[in-house]
C-alpha positions as CSV (number, residue, x, y, z in Angstrom):
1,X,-18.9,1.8,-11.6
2,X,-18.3,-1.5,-10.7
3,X,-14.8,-1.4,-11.5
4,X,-14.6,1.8,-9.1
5,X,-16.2,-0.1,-6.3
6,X,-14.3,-2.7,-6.4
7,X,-10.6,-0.9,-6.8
8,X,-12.1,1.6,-3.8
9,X,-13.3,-1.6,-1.5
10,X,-10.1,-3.6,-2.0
11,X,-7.8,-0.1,-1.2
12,X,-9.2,0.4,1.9
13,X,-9.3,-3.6,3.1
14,X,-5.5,-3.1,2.8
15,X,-5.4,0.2,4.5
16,X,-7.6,-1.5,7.2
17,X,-5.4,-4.5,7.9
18,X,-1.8,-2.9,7.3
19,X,-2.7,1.1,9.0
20,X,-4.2,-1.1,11.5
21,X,-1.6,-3.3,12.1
22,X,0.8,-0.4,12.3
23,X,-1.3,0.8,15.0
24,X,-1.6,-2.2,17.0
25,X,2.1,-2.0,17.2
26,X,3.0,1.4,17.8
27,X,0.1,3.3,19.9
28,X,0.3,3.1,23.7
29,X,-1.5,0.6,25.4
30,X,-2.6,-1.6,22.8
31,X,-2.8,-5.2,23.2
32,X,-0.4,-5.7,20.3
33,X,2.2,-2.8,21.3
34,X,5.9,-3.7,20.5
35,X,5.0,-6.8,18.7
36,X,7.8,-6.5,16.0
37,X,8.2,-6.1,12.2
38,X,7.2,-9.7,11.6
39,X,3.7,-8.7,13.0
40,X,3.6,-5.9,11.0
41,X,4.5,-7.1,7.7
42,X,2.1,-10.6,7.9
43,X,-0.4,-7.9,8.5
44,X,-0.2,-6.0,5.4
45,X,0.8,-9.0,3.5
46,X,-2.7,-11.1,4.9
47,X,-4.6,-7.6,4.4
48,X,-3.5,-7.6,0.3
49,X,-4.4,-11.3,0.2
50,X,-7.7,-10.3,1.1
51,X,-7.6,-7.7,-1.0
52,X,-7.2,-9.4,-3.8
53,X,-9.5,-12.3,-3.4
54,X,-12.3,-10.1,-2.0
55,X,-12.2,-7.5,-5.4
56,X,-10.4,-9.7,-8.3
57,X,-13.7,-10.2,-9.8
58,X,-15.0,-6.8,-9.3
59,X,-12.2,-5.0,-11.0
60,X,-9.2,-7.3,-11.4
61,X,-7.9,-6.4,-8.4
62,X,-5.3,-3.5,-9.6
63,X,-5.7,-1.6,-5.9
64,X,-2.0,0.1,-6.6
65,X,-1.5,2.7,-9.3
66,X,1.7,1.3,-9.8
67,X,0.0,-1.6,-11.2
68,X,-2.6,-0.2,-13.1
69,X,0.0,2.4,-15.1
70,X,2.4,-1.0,-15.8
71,X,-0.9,-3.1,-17.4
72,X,-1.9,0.1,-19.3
73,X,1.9,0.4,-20.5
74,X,1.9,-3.2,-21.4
75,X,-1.8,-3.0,-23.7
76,X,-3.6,-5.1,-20.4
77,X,-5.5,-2.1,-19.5
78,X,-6.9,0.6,-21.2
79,X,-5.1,4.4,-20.6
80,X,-8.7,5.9,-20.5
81,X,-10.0,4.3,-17.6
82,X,-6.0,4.3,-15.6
83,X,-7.5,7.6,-13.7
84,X,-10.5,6.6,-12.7
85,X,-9.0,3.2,-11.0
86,X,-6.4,5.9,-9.2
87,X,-9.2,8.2,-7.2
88,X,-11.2,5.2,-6.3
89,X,-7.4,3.5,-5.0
90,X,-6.9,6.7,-3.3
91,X,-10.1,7.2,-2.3
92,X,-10.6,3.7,-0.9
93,X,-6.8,3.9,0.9
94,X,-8.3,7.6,2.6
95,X,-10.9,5.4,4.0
96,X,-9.2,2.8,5.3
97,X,-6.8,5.2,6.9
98,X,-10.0,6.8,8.5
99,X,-11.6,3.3,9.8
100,X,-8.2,3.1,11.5
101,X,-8.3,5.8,13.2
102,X,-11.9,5.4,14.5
103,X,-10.7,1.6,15.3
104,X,-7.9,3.3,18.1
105,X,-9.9,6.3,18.7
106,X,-8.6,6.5,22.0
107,X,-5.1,5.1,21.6
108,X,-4.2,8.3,20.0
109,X,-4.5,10.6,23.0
110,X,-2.4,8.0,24.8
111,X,0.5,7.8,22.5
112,X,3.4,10.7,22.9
113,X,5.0,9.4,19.7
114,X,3.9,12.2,16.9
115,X,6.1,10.3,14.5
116,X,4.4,6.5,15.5
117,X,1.5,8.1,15.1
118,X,2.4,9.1,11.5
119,X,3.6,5.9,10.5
120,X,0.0,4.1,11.0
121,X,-1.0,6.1,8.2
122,X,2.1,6.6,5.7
123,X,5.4,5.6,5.4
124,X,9.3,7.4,6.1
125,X,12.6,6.9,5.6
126,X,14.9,5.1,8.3
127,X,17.5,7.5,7.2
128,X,16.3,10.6,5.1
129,X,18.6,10.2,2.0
130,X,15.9,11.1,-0.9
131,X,18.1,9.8,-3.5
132,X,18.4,6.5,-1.8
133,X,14.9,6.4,-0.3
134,X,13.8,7.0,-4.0
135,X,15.7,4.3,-5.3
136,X,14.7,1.9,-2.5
137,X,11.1,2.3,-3.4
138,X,11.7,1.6,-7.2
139,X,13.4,-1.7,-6.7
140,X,10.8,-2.7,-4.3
141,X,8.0,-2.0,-6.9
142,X,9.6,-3.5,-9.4
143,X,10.0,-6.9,-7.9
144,X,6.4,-6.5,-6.3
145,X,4.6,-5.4,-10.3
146,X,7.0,-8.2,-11.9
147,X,6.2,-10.7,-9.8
148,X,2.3,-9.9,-9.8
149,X,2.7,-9.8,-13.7
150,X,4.2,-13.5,-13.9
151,X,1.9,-14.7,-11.4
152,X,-0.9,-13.6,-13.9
153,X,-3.1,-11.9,-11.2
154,X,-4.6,-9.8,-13.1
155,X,-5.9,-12.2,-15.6
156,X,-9.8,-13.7,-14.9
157,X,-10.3,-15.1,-12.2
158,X,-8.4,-12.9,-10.3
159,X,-10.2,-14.1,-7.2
160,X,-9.7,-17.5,-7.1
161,X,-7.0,-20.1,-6.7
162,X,-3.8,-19.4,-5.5
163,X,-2.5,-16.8,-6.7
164,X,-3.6,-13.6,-4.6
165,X,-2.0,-15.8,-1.8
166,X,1.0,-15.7,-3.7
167,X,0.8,-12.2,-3.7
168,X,0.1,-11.3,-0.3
169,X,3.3,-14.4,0.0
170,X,5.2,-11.8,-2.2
171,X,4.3,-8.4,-0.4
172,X,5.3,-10.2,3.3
173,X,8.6,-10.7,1.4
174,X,9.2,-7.8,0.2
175,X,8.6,-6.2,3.7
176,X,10.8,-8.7,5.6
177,X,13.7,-7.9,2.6
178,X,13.4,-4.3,2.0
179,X,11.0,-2.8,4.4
180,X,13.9,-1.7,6.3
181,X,14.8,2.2,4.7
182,X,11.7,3.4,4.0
183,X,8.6,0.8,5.2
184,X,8.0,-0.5,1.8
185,X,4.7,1.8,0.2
186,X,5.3,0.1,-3.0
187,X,1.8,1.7,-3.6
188,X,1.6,5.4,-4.5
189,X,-2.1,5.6,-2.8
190,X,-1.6,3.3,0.3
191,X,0.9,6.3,1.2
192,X,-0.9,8.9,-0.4
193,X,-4.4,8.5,0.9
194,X,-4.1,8.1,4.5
195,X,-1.1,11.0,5.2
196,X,-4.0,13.0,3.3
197,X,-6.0,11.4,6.1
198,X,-3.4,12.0,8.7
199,X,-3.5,15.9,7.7
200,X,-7.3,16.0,7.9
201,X,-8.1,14.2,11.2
202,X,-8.4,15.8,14.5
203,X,-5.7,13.4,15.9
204,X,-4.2,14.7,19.1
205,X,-0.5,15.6,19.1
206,X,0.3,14.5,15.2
207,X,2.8,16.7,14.0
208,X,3.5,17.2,10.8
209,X,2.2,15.0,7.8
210,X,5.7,15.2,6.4
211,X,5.2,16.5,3.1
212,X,8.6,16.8,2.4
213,X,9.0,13.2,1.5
214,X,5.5,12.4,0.0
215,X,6.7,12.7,-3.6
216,X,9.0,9.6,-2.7
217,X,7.0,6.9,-1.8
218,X,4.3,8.1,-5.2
219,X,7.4,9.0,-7.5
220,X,9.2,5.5,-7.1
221,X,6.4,2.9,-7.4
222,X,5.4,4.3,-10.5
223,X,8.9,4.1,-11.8
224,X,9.6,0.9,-10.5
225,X,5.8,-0.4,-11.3
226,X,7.4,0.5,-15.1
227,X,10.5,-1.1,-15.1
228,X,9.1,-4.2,-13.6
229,X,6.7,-4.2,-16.7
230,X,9.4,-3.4,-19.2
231,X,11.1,-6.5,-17.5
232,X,8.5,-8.4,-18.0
233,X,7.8,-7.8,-21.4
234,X,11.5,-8.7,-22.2
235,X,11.5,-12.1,-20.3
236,X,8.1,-13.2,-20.8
């Protein structure tokens, strides 16, 4: 139960700081509006960090599904407790994506936008190529559960020293190199759990959750979470 807690907690600090970000940049009449991509990637790069440091000990910090199916892969973590960590990552990243929303509770109403209004709670492709989207995401992952892996994150203490820095370091690079086509989930449940939100809340003028595309940004990171573990394994 602890475990649960903690994966739930630290899914929803990242929600919190990265949907929140998101919104800061993109609703009308914020105090952040237009403030850029750099904004918006230190966001969800500082809100990981957090993450990290705030749940390591609880439940070693997975908070990605990606990452908890490449440690189970690799013998780290054991299969029988893989979907329990993935509702409470869910879970926590629908909350987050709901303590967002009450955050710029009136922001919505104010913002035309139904697609900016979208993107606070999952991600979409620049250009809609599902192929290429798909493949995007799995390089992305791969680089973000290899470099986790060698930085030994998941190894006690997972909530001290340097190294969940290091990996909010890593998830602000990965946004500022391959953010670009499809906003970087990397993390089936950070996209997963809030466009559920985003389907569910009474958000004026939303649109369409954008189904269509949701098996990308879940299919991809799990792929790529994999291939950065088989890597890895070979190297390490």
């Amino acid at each position: 139960m602890t475990a649960f807690i903690g994966e739930l907690i630290g899914t929803a600090i990242i929600i919190l700081f990265g949907g929140g970000v998101v919104a800061n940049v993109v609703l009308n009449k914020s105090k952040g509006q237009n403030s850029g991509w750099i904004v918006i990637t230190a966001g969800w790069a500082f809100g990981v960090a957090v993450a990290v440091y705030a749940t390591g000990k609880l439940s070693g910090a997975h908070l990605n599904p990606a990452v908890t199916i490449a440690l189970a892969y690799l013998g780290q973590f054991p299969w029988a407790k893989v979907p329990m960590y993935i509702v409470a990552q869910i879970l926590g990243a629908f909350i987050g994506a709901v303590l967002v929303w009450l955050a710029y509770l009136p922001h919505w109403a104010e913002t035309d936008d139904p697609g900016a209004k979208l993107g606070v709670f999952s991600t979409g492709p620049a250009i809609r190529n599902y192929a290429a989207n798909l493949l995007t995401e799995i390089i992305g992952t791969t680089a973000l559960v290899f470099g986790v892996l060698a930085l030994g994150v998941n190894k006690e203490p997972a909530a001290s020293g340097l190294a969940p820095l290091l990996v909010g370091i890593l998830v602000w690079a990965l946004g500022l190199s391959l953010g670009g086509p499809t906003g970087y989930a990397i993390n089936p449940a950070r996209d997963l759990g809030p466009r559920i939100a985003h389907a569910i809340l009474p958000i004026p003028g939303k649109g369409s959750s954008d189904w269509a595309y949701s098996w990308v940004p879940v299919i991809g990171p799990i792929i790529g979470g994999l291939i950065g573990a088989i890597l890895y394994q070979m190297v390490f």
